[in-house]
N, C-alpha and C positions, 0 to 999 in steps of 0.2 A: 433829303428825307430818306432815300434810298439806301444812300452810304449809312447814316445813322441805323436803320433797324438792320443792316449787314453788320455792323459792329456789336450793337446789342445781342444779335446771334452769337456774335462769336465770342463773346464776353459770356453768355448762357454756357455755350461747348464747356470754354473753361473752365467753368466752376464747375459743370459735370464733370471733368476729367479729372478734376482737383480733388472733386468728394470721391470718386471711384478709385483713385489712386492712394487715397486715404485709409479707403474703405480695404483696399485690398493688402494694402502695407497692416494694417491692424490683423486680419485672418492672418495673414503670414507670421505676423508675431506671436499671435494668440498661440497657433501650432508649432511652432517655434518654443515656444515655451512650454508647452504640452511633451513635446518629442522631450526635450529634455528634462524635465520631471519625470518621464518615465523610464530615462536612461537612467537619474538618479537612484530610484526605485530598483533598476533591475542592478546596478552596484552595489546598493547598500543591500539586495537580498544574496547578492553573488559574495558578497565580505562576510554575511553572516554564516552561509553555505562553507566557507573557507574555516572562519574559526568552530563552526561545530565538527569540522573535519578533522581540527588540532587537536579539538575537545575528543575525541574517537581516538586519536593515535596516542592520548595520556593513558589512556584504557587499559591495563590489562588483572590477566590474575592466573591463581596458579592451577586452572582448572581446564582440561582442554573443550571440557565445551560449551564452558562462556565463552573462549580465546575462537573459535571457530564463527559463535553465533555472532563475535565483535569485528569479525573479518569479513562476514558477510554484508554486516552493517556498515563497517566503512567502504564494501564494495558499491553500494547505493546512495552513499553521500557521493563518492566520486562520481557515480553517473550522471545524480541529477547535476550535480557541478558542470559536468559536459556539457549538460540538456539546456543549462541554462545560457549557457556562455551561446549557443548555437540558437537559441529563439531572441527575435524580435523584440526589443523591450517594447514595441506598440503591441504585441500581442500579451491584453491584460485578462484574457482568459487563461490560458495558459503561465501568466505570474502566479497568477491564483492560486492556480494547484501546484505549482511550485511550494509557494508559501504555508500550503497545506501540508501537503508534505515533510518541509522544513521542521513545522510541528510536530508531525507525528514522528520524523526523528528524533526531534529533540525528548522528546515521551518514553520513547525507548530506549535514549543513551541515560533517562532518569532509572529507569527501570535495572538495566545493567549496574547502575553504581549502587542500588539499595541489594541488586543481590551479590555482588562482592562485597561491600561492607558487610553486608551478613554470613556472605563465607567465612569471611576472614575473623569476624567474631568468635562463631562455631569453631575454627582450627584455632584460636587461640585456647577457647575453652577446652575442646579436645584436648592441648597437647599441655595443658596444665592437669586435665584426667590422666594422662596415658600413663604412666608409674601404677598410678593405683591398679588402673584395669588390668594393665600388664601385670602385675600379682595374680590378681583374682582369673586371669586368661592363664595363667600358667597349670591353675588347680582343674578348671574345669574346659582345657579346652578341646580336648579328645573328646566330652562330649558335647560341647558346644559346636564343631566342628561336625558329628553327627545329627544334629537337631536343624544345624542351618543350613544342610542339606537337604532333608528331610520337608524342613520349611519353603525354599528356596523349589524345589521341584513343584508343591502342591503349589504355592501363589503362581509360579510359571503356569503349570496348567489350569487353574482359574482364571486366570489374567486374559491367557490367549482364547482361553472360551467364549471367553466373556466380551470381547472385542466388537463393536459392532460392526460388521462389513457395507460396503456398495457394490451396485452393476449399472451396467445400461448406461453411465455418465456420455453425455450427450450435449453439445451446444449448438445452436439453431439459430441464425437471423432470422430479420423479422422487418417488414416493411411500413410503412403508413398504415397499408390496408392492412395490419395482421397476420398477413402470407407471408412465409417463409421466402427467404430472397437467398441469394449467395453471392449477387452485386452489391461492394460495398457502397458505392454513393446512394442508395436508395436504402441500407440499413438505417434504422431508429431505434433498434434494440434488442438483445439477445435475452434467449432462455435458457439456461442450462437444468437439464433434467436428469434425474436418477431416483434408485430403487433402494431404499434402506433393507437390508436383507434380514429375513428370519432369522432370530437367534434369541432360545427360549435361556441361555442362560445370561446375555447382555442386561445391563439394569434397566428397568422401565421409567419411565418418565418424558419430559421433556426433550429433545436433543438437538442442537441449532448445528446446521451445518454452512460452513463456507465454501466460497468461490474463489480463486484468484484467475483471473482471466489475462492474459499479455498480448497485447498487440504483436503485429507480425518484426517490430524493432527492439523487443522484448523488453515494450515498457507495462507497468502493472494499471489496470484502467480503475478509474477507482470515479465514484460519482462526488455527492456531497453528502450523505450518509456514509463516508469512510468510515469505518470501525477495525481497529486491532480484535486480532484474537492471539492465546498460546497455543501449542502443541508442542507438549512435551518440556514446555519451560522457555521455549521460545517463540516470541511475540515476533507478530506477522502482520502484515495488512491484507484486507478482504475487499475485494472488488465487490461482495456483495455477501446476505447471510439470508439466511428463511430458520424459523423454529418449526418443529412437529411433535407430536405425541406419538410415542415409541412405545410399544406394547409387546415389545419379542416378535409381532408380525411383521410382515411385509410392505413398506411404506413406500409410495410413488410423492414424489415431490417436484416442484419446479420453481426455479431462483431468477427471478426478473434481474435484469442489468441495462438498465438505462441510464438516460442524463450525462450521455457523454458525447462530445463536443460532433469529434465527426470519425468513420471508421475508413481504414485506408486497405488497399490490395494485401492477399498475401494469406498465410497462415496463423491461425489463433490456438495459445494454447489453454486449457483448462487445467486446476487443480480442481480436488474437491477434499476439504477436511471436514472432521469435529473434532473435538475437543480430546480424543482418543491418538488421533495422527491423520492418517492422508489414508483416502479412501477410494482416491479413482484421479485418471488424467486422460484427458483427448484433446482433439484436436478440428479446428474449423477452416475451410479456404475458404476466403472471398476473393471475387475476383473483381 
């Protein structure tokens, strides 16, 4: 009777070993098959990275500063190329914003080819004008030549009047409790603050200004409110934006930057634009 429920025991073990050993060979597979889905995922985004790269190097035009703003561009497809190839395909936050990214590339190499198409329309038309104008430049261009100097000095001095300036640009960690901190593993979020300066001849209205913030490995920190801005005809991405009402006074503002993943040692740098150009740069250490 003895030997019998000793065998029954051990007939019990076994089938717990049996289902455990089942049980464990299944998670292994399951992650097994997860690891690799995601490796999939980080190829097929690393092949798309590759041929938006090709698509970059078809690029050009006969203008030096598109050819410069397309050299900067493909300096950033190369990075993130690096950045990718260097992170964990388990790590699906960081795909994420790859992927976002990739887009907001790909946005901007659409933007590049509608304004070389469009140059290159304008110099065709140009240069099926130029016979005529060349006439008509021939009669009047001693005073043409006067006038657009004339012209040319007045807009220069409106122009730089009119500018709106900054001071004071400023960025600030920030902890749980809303105390400013300068350890980064206890950062949750930066402020970046600044002074819209007096200037009674700038235009009034509206005026959104941006952020670019870079990490101390001089990557751009961007949330999920990414948004592009131009300056000056070329398109940027913004770590972060605030609008205000501009009245020619003196305007204090401050631009939240949060929603980013985690903040590491070292150095932060600041831009600040509008829509005018760049208006101030500093600088943050965490330690």
């Amino acid at each position: 009777m003895e030997e019998k429920n000793l065998k029954n025991v051990m007939y019990a073990l076994v089938a717990v070993a049996v289902v455990l050993a089942g049980t464990l060979a299944y998670i292994w597979y399951q992650k097994t098959s997860l690891v690799n889905e995601l490796t999939i995922d980080k190829e097929n985004l690393t092949r798309e990275m590759i041929e938006l790269q090709n698509d970059y190097a078809t690029l050009s035009s006969d203008y030096d500063t598109i050819n410069s703003q397309l050299d900067s561009s493909r300096e950033e497809v190369s990075q993130l190329i690096e950045r990718i190839k260097k992170t964990e395909a388990t790590n699906r936050s960081m795909m994420r914003k790859y992927e976002k990214e990739l887009g907001t590339l790909r946005s901007i190499m659409k933007t590049y080819i509608v304004q070389i198409d469009s140059l290159n329309t304008l110099n065709k038309r140009l240069t099926a004008d130029a016979a005529a104008a060349r006439r008509e430049a021939a009669e009047s261009r001693k005073h043409s030549e006067k006038l657009s100097k004339e012209v040319e000095e007045l807009t220069g001095q409106v122009a730089a009047g009119s500018v709106i300036k900054a001071r004071g640009l400023k960025l600030e960690a920030y902890n749980s409790s809303d105390k400013v901190t300068d350890r980064s593993s206890r950062v949750t979020y930066m402020i970046a603050t600044l002074i819209l300066s007096e200037n009674d001849l700038a235009p009034k209205g509206p005026v959104r200004v941006y952020i670019r913030v870079k990490s101390p490995d001089g990557i751009l920190l961007v949330n999920s409110s990414q948004k592009t801005f131009e300056v000056n005809g070329e398109p940027l991405i913004c770590s972060a934006s605030r609008e205000v009402d501009y009245q020619g006074k003196d305007v204090e503002l401050g631009i939240y930057l949060n929603e980013i993943p985690e903040f590491v040692k070292g150095i932060y740098t600041i831009e600040a634009y509008t829509a005018q150009g760049k208006v101030g740069s500093a600088e943050l250490m965490l330690r």
